[in-house]
N, CA, C and O atoms as a CHARMM CRD file, in Angstrom:
* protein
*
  308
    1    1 UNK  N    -22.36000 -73.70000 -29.91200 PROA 1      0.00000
    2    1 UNK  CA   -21.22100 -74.50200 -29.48100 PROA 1      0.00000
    3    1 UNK  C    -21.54300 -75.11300 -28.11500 PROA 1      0.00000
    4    1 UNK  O    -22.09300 -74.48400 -27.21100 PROA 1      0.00000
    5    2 UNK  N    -21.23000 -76.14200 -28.05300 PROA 2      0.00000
    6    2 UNK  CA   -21.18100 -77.03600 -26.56100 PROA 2      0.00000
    7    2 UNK  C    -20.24600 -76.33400 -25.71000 PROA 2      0.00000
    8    2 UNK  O    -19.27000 -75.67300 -26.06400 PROA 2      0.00000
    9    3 UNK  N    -20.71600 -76.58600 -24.42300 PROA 3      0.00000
   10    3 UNK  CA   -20.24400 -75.85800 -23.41800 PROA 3      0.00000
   11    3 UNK  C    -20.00700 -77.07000 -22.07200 PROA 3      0.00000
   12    3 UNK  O    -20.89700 -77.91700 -22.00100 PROA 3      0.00000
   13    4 UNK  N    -18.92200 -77.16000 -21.09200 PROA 4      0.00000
   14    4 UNK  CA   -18.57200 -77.76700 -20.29400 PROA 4      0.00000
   15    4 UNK  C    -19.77000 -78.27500 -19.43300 PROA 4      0.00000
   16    4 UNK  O    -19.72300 -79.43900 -19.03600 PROA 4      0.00000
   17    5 UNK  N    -20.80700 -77.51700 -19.12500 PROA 5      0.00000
   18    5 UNK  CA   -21.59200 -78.08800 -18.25000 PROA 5      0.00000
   19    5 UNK  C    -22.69900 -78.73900 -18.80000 PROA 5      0.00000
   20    5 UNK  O    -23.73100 -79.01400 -18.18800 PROA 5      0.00000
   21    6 UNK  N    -22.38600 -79.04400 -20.31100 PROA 6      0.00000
   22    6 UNK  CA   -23.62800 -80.57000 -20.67700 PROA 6      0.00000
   23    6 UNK  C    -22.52100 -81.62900 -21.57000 PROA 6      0.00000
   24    6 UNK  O    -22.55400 -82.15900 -22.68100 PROA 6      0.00000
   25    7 UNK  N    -21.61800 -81.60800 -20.50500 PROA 7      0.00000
   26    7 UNK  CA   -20.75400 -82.93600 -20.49800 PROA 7      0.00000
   27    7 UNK  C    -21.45000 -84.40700 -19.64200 PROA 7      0.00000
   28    7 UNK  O    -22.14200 -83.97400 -18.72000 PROA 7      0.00000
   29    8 UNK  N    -21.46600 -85.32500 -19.65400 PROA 8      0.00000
   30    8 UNK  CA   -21.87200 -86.58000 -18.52900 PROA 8      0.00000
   31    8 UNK  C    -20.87100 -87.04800 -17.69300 PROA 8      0.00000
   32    8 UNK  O    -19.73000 -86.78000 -18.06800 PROA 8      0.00000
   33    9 UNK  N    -20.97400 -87.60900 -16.76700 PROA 9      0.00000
   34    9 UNK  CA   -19.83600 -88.30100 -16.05100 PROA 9      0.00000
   35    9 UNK  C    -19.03400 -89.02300 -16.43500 PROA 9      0.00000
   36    9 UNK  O    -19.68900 -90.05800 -16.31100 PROA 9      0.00000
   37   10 UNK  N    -17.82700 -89.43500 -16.93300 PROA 10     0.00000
   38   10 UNK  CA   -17.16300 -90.30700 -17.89100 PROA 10     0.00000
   39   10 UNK  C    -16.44500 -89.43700 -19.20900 PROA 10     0.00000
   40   10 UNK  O    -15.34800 -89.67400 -19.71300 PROA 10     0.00000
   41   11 UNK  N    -17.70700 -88.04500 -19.71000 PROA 11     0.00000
   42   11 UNK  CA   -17.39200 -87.39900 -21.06700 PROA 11     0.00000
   43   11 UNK  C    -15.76700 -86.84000 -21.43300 PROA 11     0.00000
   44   11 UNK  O    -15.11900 -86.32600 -20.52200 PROA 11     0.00000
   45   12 UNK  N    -15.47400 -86.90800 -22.11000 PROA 12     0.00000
   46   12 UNK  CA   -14.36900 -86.06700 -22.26300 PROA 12     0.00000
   47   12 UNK  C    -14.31200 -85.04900 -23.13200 PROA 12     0.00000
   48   12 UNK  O    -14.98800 -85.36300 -24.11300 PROA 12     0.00000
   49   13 UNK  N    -13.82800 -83.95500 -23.26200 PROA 13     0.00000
   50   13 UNK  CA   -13.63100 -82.62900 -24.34700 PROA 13     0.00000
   51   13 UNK  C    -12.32700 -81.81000 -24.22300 PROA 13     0.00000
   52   13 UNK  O    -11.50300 -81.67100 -23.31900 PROA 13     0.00000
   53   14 UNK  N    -12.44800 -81.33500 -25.43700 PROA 14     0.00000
   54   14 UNK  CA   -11.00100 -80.59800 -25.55200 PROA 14     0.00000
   55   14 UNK  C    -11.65400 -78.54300 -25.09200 PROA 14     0.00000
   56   14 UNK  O    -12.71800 -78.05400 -25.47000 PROA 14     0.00000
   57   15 UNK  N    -10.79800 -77.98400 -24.41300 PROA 15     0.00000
   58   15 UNK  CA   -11.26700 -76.65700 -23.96300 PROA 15     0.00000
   59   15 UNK  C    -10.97100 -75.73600 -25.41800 PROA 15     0.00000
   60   15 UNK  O     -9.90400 -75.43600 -25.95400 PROA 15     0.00000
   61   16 UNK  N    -12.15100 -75.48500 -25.73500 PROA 16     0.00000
   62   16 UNK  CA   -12.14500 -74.12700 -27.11800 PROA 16     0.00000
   63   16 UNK  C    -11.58800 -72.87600 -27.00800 PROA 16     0.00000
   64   16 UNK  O    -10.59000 -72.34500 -27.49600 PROA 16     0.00000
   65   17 UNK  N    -12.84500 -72.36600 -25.92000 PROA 17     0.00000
   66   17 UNK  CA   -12.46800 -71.00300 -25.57700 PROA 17     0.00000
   67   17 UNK  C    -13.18000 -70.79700 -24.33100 PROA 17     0.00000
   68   17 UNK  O    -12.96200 -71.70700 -23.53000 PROA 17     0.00000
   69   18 UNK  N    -14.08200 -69.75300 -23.84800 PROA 18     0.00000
   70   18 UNK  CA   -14.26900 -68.87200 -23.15400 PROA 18     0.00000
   71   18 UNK  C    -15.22400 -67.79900 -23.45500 PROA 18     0.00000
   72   18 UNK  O    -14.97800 -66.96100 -24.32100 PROA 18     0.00000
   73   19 UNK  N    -16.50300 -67.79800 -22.64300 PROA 19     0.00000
   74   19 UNK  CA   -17.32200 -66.49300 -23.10100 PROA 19     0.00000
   75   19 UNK  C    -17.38000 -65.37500 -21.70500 PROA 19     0.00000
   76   19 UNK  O    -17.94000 -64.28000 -21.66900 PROA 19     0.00000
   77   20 UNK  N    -16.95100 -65.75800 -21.09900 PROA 20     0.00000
   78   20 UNK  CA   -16.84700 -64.64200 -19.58900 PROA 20     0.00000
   79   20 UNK  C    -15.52400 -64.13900 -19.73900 PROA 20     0.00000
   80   20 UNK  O    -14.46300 -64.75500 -19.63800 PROA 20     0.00000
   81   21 UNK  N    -15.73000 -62.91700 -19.99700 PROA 21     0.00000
   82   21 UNK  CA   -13.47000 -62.74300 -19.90700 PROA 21     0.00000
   83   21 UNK  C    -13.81300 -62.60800 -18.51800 PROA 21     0.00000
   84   21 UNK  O    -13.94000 -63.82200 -18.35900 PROA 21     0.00000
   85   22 UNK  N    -14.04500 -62.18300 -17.48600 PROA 22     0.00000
   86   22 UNK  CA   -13.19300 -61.74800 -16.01900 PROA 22     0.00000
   87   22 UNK  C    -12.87200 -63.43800 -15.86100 PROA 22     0.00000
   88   22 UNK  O    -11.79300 -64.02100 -15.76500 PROA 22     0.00000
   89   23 UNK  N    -14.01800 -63.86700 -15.87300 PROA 23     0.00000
   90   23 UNK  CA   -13.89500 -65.35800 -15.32300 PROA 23     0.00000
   91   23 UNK  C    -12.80100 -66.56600 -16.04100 PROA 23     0.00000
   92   23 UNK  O    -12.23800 -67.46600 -15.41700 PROA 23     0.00000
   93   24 UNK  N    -12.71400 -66.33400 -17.27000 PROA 24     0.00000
   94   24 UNK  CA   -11.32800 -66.70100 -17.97300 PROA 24     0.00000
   95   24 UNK  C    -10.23400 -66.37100 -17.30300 PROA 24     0.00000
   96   24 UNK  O     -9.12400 -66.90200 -17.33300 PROA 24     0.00000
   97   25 UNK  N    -10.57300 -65.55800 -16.76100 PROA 25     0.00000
   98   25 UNK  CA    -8.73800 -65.22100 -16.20700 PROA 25     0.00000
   99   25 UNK  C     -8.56100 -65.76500 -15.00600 PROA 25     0.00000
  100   25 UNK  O     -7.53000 -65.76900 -14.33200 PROA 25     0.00000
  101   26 UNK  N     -9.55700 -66.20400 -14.77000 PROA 26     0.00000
  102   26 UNK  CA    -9.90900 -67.42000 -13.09900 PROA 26     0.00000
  103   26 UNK  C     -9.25200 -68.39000 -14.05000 PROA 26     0.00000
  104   26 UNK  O     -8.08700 -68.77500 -14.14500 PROA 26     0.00000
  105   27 UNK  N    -10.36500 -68.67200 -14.73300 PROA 27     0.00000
  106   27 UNK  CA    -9.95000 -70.22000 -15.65400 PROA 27     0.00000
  107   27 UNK  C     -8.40800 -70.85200 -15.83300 PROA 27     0.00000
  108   27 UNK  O     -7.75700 -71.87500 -15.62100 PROA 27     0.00000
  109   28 UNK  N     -8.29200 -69.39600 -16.41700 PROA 28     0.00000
  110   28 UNK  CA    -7.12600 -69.77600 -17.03700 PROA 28     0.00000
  111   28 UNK  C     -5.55900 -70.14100 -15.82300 PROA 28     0.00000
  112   28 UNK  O     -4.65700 -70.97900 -15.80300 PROA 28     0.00000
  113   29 UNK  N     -5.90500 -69.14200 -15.09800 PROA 29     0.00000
  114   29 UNK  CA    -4.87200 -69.41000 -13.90800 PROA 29     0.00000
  115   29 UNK  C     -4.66200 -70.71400 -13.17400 PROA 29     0.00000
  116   29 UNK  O     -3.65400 -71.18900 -12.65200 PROA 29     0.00000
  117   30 UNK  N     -6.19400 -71.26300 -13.30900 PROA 30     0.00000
  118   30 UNK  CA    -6.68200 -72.84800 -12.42900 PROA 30     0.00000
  119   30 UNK  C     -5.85900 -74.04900 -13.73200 PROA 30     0.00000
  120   30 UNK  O     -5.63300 -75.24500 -13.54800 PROA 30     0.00000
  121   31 UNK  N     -5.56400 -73.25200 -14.97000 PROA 31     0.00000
  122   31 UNK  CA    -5.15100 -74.68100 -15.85000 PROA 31     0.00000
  123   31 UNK  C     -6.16900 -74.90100 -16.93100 PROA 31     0.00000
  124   31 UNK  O     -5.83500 -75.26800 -18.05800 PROA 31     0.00000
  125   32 UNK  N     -7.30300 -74.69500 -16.61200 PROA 32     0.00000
  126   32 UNK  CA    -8.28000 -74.35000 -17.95300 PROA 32     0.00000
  127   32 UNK  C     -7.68300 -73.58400 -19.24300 PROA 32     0.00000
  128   32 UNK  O     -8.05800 -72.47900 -19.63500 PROA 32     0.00000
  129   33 UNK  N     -6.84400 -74.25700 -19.73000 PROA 33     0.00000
  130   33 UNK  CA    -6.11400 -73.87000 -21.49400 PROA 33     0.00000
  131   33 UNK  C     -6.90000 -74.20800 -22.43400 PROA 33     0.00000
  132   33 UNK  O     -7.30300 -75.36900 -22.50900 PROA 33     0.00000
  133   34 UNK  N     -7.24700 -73.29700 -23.29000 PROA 34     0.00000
  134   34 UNK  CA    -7.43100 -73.57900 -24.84000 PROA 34     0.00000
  135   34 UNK  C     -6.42600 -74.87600 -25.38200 PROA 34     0.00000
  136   34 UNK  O     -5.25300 -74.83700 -25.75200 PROA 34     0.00000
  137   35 UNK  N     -7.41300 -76.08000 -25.26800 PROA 35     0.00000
  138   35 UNK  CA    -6.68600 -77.12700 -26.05900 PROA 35     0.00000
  139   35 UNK  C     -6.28300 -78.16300 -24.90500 PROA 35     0.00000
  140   35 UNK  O     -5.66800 -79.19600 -25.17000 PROA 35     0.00000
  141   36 UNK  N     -6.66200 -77.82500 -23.64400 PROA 36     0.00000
  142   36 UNK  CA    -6.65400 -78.63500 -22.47000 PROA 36     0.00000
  143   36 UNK  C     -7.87300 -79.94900 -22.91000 PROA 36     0.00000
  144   36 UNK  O     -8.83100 -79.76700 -23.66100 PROA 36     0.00000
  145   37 UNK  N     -7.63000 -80.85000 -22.43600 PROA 37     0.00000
  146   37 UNK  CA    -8.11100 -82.39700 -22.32200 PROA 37     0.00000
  147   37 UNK  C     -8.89300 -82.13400 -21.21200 PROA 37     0.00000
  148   37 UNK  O     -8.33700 -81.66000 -20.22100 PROA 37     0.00000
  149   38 UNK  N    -10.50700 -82.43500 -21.19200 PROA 38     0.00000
  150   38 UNK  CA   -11.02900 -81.94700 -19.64100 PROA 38     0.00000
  151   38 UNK  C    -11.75700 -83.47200 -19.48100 PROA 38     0.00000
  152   38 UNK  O    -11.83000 -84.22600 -20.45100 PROA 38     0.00000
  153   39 UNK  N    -12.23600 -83.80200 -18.27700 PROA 39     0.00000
  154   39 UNK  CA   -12.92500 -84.77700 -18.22900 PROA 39     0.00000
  155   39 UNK  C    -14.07300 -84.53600 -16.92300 PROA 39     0.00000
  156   39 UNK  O    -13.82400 -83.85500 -15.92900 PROA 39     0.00000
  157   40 UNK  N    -15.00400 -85.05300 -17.10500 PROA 40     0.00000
  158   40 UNK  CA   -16.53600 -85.19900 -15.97500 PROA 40     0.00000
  159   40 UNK  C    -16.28500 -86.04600 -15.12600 PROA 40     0.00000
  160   40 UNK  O    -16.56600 -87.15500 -15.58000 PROA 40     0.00000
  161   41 UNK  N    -15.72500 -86.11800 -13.67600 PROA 41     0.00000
  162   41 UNK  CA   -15.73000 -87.17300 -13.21400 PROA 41     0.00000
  163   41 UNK  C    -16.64800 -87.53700 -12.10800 PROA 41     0.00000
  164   41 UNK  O    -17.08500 -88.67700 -11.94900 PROA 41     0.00000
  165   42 UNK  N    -16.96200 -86.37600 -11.24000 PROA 42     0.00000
  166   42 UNK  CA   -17.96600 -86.49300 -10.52600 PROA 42     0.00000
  167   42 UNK  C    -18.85200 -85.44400 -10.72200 PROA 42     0.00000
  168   42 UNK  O    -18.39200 -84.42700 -11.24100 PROA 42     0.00000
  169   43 UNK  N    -20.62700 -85.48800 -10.26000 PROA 43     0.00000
  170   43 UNK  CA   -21.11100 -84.84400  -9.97400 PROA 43     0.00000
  171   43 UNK  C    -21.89200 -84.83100  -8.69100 PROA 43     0.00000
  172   43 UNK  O    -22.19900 -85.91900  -8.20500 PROA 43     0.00000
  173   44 UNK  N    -22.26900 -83.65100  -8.05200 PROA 44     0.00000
  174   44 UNK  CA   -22.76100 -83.62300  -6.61200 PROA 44     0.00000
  175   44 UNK  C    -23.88200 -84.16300  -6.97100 PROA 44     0.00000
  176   44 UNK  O    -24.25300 -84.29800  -8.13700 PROA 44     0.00000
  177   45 UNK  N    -24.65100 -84.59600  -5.70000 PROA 45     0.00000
  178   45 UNK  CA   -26.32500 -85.14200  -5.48800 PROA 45     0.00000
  179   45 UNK  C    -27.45600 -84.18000  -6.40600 PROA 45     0.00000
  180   45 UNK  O    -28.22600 -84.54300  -7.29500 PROA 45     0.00000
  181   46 UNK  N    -27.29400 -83.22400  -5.99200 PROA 46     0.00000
  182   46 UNK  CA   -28.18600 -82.39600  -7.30300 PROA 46     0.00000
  183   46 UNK  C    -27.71700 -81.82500  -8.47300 PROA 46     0.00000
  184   46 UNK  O    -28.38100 -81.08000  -9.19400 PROA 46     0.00000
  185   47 UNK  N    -26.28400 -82.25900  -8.71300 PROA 47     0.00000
  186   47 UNK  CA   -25.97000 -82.05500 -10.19900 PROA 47     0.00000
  187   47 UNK  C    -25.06000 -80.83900  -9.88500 PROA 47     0.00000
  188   47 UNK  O    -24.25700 -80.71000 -10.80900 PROA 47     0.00000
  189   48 UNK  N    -24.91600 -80.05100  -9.07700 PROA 48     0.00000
  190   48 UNK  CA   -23.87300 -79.05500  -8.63300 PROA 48     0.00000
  191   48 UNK  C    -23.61800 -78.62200  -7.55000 PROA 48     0.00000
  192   48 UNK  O    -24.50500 -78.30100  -6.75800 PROA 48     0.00000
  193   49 UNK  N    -21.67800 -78.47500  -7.15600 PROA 49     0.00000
  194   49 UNK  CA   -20.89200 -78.44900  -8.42000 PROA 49     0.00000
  195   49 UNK  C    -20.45000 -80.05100  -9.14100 PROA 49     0.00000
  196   49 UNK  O    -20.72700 -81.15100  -8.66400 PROA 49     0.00000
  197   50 UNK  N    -19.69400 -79.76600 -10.41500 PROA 50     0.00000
  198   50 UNK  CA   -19.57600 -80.42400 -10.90800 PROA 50     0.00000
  199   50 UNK  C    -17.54900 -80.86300 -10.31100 PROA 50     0.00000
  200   50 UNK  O    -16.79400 -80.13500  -9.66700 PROA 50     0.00000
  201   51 UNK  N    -17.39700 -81.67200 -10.63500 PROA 51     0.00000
  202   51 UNK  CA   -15.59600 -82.04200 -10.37600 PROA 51     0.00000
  203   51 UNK  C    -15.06100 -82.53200 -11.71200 PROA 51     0.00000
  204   51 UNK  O    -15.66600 -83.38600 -12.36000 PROA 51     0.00000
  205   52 UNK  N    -13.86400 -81.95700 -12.13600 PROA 52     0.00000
  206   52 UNK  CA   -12.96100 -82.08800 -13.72900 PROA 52     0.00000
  207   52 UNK  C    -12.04800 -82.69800 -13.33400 PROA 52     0.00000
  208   52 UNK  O    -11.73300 -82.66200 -12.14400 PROA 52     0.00000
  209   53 UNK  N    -11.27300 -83.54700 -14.40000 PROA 53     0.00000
  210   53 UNK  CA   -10.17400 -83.97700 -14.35900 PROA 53     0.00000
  211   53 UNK  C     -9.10700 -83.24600 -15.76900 PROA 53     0.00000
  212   53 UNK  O     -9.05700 -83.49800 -16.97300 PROA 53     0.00000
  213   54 UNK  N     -8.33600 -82.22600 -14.84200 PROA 54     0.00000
  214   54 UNK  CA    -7.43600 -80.79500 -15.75800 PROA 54     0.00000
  215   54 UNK  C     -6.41500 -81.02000 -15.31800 PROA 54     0.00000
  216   54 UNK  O     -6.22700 -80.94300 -14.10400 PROA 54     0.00000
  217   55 UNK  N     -5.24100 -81.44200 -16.36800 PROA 55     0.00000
  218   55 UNK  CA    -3.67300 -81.71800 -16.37400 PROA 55     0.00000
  219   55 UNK  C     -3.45100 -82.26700 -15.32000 PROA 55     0.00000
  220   55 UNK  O     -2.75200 -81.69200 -14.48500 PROA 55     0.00000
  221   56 UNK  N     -4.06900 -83.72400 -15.03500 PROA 56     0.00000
  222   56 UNK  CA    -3.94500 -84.15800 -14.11700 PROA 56     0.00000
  223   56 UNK  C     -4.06300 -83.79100 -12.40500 PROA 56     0.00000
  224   56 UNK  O     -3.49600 -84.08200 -11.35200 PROA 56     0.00000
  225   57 UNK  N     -4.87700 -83.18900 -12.76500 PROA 57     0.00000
  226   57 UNK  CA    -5.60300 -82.78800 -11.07300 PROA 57     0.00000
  227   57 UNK  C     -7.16800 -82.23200 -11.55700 PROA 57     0.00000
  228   57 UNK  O     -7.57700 -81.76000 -12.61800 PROA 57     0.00000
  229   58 UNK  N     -7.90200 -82.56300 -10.09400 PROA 58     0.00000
  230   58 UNK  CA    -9.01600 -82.30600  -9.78300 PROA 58     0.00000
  231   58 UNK  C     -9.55100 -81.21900  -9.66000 PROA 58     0.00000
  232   58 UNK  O     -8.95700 -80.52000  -8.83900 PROA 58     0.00000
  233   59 UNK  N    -10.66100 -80.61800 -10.23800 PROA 59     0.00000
  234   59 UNK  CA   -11.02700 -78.69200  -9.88300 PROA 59     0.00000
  235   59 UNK  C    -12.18800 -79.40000  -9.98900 PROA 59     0.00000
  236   59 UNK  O    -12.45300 -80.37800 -10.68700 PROA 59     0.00000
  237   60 UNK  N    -13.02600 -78.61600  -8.99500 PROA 60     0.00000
  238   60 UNK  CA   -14.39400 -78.57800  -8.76600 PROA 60     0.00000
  239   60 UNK  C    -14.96000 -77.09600  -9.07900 PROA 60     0.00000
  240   60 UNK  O    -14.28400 -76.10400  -8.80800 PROA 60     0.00000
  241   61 UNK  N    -15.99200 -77.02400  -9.55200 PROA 61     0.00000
  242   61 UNK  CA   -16.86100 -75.65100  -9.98200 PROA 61     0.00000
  243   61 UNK  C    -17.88500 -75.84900 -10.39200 PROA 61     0.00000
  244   61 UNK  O    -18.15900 -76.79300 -11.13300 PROA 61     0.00000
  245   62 UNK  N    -18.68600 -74.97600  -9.98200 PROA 62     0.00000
  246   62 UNK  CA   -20.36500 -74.55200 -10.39700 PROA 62     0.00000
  247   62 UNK  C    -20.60000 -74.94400 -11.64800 PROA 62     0.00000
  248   62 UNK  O    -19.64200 -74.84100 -12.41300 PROA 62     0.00000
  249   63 UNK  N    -22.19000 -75.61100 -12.33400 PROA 63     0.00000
  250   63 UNK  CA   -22.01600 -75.23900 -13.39200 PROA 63     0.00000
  251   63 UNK  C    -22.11500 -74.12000 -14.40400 PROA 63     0.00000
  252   63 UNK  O    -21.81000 -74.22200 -15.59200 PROA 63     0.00000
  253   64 UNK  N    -22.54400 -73.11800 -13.84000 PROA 64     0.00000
  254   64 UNK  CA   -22.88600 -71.71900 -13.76900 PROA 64     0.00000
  255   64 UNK  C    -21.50600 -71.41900 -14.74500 PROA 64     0.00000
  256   64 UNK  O    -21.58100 -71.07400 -15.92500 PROA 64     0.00000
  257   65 UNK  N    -19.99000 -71.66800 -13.84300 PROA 65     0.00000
  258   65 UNK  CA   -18.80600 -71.13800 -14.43200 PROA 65     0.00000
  259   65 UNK  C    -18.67700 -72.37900 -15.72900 PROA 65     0.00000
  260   65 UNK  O    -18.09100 -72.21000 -16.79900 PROA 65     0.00000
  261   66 UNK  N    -19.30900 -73.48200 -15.33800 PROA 66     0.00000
  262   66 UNK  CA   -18.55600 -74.40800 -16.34400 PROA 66     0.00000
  263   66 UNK  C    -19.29800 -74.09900 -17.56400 PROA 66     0.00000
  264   66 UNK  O    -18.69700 -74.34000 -18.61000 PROA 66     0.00000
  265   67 UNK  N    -20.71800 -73.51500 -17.66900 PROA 67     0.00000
  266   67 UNK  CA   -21.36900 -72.77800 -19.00800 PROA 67     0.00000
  267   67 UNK  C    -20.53400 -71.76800 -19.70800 PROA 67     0.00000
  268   67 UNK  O    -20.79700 -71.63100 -20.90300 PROA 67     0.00000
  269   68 UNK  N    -19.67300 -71.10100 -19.26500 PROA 68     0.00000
  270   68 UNK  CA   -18.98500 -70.00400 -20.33900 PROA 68     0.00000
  271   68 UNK  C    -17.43800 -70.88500 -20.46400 PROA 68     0.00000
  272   68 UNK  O    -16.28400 -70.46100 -20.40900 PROA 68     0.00000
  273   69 UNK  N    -17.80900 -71.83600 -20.59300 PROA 69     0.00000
  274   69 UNK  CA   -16.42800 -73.03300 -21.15700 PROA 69     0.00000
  275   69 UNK  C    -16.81200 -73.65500 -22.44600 PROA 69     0.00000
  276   69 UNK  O    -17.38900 -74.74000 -22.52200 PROA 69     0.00000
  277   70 UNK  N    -16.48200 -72.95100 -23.41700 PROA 70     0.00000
  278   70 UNK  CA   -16.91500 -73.71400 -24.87000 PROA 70     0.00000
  279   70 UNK  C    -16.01800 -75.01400 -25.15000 PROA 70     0.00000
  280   70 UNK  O    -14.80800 -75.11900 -24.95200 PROA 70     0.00000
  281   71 UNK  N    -16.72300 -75.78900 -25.55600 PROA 71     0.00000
  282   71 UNK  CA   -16.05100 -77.31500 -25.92700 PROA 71     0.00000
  283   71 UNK  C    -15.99300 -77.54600 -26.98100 PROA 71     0.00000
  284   71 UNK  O    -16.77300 -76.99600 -27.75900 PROA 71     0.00000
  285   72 UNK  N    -14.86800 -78.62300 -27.50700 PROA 72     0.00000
  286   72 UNK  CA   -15.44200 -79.69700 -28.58900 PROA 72     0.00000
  287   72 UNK  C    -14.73000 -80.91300 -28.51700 PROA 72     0.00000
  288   72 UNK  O    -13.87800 -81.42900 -27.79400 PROA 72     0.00000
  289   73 UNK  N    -15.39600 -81.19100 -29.54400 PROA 73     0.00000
  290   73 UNK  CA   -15.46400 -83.24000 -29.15500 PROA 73     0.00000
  291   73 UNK  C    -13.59100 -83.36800 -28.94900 PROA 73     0.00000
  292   73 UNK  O    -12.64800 -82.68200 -29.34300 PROA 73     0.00000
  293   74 UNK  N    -13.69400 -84.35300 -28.30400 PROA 74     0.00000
  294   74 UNK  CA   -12.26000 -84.72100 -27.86700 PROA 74     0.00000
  295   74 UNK  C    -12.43900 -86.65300 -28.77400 PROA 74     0.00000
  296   74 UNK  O    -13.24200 -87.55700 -28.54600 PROA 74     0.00000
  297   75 UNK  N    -11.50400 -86.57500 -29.57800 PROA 75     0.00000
  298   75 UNK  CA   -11.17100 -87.63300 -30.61400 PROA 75     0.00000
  299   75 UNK  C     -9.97700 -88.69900 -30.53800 PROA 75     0.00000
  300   75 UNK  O     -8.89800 -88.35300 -30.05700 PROA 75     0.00000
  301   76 UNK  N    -10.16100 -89.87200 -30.97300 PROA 76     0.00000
  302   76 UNK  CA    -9.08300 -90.98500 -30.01700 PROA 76     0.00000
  303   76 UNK  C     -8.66800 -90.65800 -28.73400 PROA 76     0.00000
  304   76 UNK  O     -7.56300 -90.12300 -28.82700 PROA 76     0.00000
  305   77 UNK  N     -9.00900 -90.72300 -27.66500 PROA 77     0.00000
  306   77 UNK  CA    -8.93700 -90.90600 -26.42700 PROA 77     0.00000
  307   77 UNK  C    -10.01900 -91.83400 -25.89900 PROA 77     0.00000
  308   77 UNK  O    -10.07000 -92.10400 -24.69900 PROA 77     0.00000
């Protein structure tokens, strides 16, 4: 399964699940929902961290955390 941090700048995806539970419960508190709309909008000079666009606000994170973020394709949008 695709995972948040081999998204591109522009990409969009819908949030699946989660393979870190402690770190899910970060996730999940920040707005990272199962079934959340995520988007790539920036990335730093060497590629990390990365910056999301989640229910309308900005979260920045490693891609380290954004690897245990399972994705899938996000459709008409």
């Amino acid at each position: 399964m695709a995972t948040l941090a081999e998204l591109k700048v522009g990409d969009k995806a819908v949030i699946a699940g989660f393979t870190d539970e402690l770190l899910s419960l970060k996730l999940l508190e920040m707005g990272c929902l199962p079934g959340t709309i995520v988007e790539l909008t920036h990335t730093a000079p060497f590629g990390d961290p990365i910056a999301l666009k989640v229910s309308g606000y900005t979260l920045s994170m490693r891609k380290e955390e954004a690897s245990t973020i399972n994705i899938r394709e996000c459709k008409n949008i």
